[in-house]
DOMIRO-799445 format. One record per residue (C-alpha): x, y, z; residue in three letters. Coordinates in Angstrom, 3 decimals, m for minus. Layout:
BEGIN
<r><u>X</u><v>Y</v><w>Z</w><r>ALA</r></r>
...
***
This chain:
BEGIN
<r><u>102.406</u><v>0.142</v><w>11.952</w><r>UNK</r></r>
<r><u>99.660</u><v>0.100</v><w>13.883</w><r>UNK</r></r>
<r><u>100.607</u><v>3.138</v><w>15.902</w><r>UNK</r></r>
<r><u>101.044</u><v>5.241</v><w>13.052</w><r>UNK</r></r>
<r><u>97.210</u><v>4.131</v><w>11.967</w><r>UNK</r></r>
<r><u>95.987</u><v>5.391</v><w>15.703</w><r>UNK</r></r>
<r><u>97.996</u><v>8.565</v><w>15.003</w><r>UNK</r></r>
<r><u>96.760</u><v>9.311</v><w>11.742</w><r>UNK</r></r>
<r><u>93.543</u><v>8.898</v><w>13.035</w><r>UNK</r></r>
<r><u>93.941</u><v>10.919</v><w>15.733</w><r>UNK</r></r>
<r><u>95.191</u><v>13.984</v><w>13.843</w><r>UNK</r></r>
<r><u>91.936</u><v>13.619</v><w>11.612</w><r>UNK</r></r>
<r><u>89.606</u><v>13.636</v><w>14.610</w><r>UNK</r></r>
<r><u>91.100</u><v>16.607</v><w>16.065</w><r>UNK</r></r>
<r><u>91.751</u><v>18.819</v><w>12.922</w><r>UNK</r></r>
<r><u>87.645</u><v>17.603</v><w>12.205</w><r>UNK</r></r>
<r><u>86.753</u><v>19.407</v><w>15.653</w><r>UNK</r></r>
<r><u>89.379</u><v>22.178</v><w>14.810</w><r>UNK</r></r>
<r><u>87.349</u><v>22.710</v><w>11.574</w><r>UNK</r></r>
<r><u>83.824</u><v>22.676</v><w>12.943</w><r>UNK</r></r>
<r><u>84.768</u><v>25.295</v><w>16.169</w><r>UNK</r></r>
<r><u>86.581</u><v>27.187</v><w>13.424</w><r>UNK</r></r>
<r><u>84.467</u><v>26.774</v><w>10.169</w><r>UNK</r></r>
<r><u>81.095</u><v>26.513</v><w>11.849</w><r>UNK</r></r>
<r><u>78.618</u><v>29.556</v><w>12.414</w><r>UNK</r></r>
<r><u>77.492</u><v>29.786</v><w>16.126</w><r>UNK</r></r>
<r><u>75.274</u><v>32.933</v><w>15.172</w><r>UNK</r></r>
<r><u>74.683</u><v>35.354</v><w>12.122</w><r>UNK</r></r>
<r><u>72.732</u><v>38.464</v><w>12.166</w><r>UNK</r></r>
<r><u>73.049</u><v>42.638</v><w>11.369</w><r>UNK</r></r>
<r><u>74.083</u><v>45.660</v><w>12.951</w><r>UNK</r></r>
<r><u>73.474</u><v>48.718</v><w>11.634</w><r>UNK</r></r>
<r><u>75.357</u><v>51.911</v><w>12.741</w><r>UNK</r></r>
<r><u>78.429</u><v>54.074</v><w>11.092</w><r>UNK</r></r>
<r><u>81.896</u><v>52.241</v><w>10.550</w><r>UNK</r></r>
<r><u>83.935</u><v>54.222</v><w>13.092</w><r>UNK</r></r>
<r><u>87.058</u><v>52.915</v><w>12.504</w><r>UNK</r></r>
<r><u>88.814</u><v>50.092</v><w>10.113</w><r>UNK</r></r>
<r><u>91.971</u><v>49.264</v><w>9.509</w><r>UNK</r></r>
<r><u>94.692</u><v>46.307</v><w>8.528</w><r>UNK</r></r>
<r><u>96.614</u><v>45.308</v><w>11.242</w><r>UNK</r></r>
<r><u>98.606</u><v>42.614</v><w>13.170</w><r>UNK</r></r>
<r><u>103.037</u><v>40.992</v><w>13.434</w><r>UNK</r></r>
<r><u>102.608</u><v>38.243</v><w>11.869</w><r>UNK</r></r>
<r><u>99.078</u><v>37.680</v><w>10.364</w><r>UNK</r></r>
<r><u>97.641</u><v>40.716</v><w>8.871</w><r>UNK</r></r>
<r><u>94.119</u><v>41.068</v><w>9.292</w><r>UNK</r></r>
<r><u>91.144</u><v>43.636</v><w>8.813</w><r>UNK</r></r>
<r><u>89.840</u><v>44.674</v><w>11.810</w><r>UNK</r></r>
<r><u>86.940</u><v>47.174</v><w>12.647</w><r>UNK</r></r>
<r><u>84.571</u><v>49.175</v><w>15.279</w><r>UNK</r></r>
<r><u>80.897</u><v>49.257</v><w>13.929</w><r>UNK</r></r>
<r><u>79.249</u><v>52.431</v><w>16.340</w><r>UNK</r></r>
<r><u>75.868</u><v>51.116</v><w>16.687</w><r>UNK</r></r>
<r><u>74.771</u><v>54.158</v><w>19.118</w><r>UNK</r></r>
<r><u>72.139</u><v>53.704</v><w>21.966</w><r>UNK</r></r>
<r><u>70.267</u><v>54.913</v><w>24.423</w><r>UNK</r></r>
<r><u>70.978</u><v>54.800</v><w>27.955</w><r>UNK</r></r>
<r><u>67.776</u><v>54.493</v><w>30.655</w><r>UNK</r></r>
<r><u>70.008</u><v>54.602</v><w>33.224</w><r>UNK</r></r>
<r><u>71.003</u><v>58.421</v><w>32.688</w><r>UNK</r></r>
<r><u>68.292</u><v>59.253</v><w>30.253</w><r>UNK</r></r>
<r><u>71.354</u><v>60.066</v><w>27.230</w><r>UNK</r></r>
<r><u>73.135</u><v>59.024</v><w>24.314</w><r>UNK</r></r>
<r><u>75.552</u><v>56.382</v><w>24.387</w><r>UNK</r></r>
<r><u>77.541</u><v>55.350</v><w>22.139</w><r>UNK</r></r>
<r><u>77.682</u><v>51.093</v><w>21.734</w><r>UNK</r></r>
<r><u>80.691</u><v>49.652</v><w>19.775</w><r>UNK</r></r>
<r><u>80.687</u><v>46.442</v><w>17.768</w><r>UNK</r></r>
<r><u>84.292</u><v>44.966</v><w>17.043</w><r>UNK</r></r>
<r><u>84.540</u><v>42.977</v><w>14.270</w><r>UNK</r></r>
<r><u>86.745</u><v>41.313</v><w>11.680</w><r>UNK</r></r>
<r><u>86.986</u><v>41.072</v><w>7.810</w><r>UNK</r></r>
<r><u>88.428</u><v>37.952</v><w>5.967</w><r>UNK</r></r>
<r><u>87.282</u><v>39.149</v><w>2.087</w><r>UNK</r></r>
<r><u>88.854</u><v>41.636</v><w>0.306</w><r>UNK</r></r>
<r><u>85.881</u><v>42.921</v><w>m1.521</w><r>UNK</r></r>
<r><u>83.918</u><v>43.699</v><w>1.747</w><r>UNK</r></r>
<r><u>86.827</u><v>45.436</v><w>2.830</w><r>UNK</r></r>
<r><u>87.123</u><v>47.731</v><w>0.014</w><r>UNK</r></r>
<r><u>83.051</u><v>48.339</v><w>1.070</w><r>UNK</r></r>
<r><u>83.759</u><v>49.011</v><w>4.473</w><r>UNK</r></r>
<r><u>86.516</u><v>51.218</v><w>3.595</w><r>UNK</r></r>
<r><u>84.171</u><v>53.191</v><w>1.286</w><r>UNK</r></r>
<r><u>81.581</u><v>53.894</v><w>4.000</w><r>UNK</r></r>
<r><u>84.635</u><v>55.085</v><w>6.489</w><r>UNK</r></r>
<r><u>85.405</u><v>57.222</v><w>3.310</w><r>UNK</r></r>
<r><u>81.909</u><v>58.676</v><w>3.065</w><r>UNK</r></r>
<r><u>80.766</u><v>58.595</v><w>6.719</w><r>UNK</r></r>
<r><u>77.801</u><v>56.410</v><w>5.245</w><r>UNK</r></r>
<r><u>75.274</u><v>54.374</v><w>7.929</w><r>UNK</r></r>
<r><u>76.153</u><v>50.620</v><w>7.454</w><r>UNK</r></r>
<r><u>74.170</u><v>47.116</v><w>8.066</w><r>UNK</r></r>
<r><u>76.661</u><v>44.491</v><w>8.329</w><r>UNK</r></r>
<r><u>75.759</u><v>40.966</v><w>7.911</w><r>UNK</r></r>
<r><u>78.159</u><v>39.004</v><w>9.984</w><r>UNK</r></r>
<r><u>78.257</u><v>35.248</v><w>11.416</w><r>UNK</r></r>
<r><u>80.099</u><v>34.657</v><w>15.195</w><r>UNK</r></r>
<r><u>82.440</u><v>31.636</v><w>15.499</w><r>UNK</r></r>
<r><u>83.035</u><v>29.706</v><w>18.401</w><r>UNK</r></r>
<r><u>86.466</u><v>29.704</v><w>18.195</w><r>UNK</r></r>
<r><u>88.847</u><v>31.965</v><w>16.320</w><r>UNK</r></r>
<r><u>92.403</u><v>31.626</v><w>15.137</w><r>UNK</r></r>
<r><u>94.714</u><v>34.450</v><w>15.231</w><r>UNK</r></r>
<r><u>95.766</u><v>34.368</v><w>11.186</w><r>UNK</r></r>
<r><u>91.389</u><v>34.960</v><w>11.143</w><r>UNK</r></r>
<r><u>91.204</u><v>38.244</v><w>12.946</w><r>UNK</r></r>
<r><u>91.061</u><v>39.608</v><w>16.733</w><r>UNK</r></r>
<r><u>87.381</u><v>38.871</v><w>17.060</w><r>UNK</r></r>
<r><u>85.052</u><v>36.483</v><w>16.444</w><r>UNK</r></r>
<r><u>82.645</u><v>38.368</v><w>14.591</w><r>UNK</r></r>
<r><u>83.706</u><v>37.909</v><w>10.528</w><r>UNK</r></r>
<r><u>81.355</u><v>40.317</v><w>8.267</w><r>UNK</r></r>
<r><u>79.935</u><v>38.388</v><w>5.681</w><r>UNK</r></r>
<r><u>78.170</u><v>41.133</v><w>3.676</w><r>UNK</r></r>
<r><u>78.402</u><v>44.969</v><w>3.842</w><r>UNK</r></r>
<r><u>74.934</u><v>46.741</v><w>2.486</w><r>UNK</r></r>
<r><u>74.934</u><v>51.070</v><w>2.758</w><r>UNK</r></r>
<r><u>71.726</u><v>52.699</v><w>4.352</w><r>UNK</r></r>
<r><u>70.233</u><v>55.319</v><w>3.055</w><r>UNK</r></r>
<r><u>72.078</u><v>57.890</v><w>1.468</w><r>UNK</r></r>
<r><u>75.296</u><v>60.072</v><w>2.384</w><r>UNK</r></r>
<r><u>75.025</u><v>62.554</v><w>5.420</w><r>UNK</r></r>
<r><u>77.746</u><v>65.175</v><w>4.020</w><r>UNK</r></r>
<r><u>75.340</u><v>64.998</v><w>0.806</w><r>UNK</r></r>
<r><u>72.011</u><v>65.132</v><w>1.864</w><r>UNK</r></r>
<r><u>70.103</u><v>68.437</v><w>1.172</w><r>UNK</r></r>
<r><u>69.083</u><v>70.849</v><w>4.037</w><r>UNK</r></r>
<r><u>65.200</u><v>69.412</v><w>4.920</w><r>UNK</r></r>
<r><u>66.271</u><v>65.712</v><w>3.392</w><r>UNK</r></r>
<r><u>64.783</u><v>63.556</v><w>5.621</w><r>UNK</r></r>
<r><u>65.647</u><v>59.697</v><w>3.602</w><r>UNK</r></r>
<r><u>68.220</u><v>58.912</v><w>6.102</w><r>UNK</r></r>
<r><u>65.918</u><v>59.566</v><w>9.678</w><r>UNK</r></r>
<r><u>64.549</u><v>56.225</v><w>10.653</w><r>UNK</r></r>
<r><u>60.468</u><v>55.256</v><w>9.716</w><r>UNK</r></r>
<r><u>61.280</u><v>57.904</v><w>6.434</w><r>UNK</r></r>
<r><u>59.328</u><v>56.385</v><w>3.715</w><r>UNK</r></r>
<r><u>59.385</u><v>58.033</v><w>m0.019</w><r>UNK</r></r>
<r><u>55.789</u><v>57.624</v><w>m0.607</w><r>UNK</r></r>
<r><u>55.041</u><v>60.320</v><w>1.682</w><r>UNK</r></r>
<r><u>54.639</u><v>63.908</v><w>0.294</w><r>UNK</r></r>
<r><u>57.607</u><v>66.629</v><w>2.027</w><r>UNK</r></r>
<r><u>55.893</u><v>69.375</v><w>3.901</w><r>UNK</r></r>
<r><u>57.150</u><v>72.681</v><w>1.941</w><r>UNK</r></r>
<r><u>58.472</u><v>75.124</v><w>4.079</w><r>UNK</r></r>
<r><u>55.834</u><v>78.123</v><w>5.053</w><r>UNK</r></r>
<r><u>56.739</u><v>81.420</v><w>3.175</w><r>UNK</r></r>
<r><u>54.636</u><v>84.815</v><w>4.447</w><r>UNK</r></r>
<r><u>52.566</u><v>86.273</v><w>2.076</w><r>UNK</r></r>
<r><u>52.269</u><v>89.824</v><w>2.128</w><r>UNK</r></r>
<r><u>48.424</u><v>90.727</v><w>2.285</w><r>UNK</r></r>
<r><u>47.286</u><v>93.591</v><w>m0.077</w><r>UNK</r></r>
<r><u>46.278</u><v>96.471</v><w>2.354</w><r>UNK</r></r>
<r><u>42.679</u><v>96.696</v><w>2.849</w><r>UNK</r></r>
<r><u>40.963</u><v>100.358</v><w>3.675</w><r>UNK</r></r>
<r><u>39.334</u><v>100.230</v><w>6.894</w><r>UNK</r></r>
<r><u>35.462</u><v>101.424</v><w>6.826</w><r>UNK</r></r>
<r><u>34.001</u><v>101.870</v><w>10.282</w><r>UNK</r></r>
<r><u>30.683</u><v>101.497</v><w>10.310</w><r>UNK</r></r>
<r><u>28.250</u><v>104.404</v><w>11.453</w><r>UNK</r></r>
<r><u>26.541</u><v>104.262</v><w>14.638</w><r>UNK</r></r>
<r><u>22.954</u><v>104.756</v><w>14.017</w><r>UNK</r></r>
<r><u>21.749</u><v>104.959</v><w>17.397</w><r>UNK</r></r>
<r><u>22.182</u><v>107.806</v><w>18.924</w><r>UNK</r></r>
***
């Protein structure tokens, strides 16, 4: 009897550990960037899985590179979101948390978005000169209205005499 009462204990202690490396946050935070690519995948345990690209800037070569976040999705709601922005090549933040330890019926990474929120408003719907989705925009501020040429009413030219002579 009594080793059954060390076993049962046992199992307890390590599915407790099992729960805090799985259950427990290491990290949370945001990334912002456009959801390049999401989709539900895996044999046995299907899970959402996604690239987030955040973009960059390299100094070693003085160009654009692109930076990819991989991340997972456990709720079904914030899937339907992410899939959305895919849909409408909207900028994303993504609020996610990073576990120490991840189980495979959780997802490939161990980055799990907890909250989707949309930036600023669609690209393929923005107006030519709409400048709400360029970084430091603010709404406050009045557009500049493009410069149209005015024609000028022709004006006779008088030249004026020369009086000495």
């Amino acid at each position: 009897m009594r080793f059954f009462t060390y076993l049962l204990v046992f199992a307890l202690l390590v599915l407790g550990v099992l729960y805090l490396l799985t259950g427990w946050s290491f990290s949370d935070g945001e990334r912002a960037g456009t959801v390049s690519k999401f989709s539900r995948r895996g044999y046995l345990f299907k899970t959402y899985e996604g690239v987030l690209n955040v973009g960059g800037f390299s100094g070693e070569t003085g160009s654009l590179t692109p930076q990819f976040f991989d991340f997972s999705v456990k709720d079904e709601s914030t899937a339907q979101k992410i899939t959305e922005a895919v849909r409408t090549g909207q900028r994303v933040t993504l609020h996610y948390e990073e576990k120490i330890l991840r189980l495979p019926w959780n997802g490939d990474t161990k980055y799990y978005i907890t909250n989707v929120e949309f930036v600023g408003g669609n690209r393929m719907q923005q107006l030519p000169g709409d400048q709400s989705a360029v970084p430091g925009y603010q709404s406050g501020q009045p557009q500049p209205q493009p410069v149209q040429p005015q024609a000028q009413p022709a004006q006779p030219q008088t030249q004026a005499a020369d009086s000495t002579l």
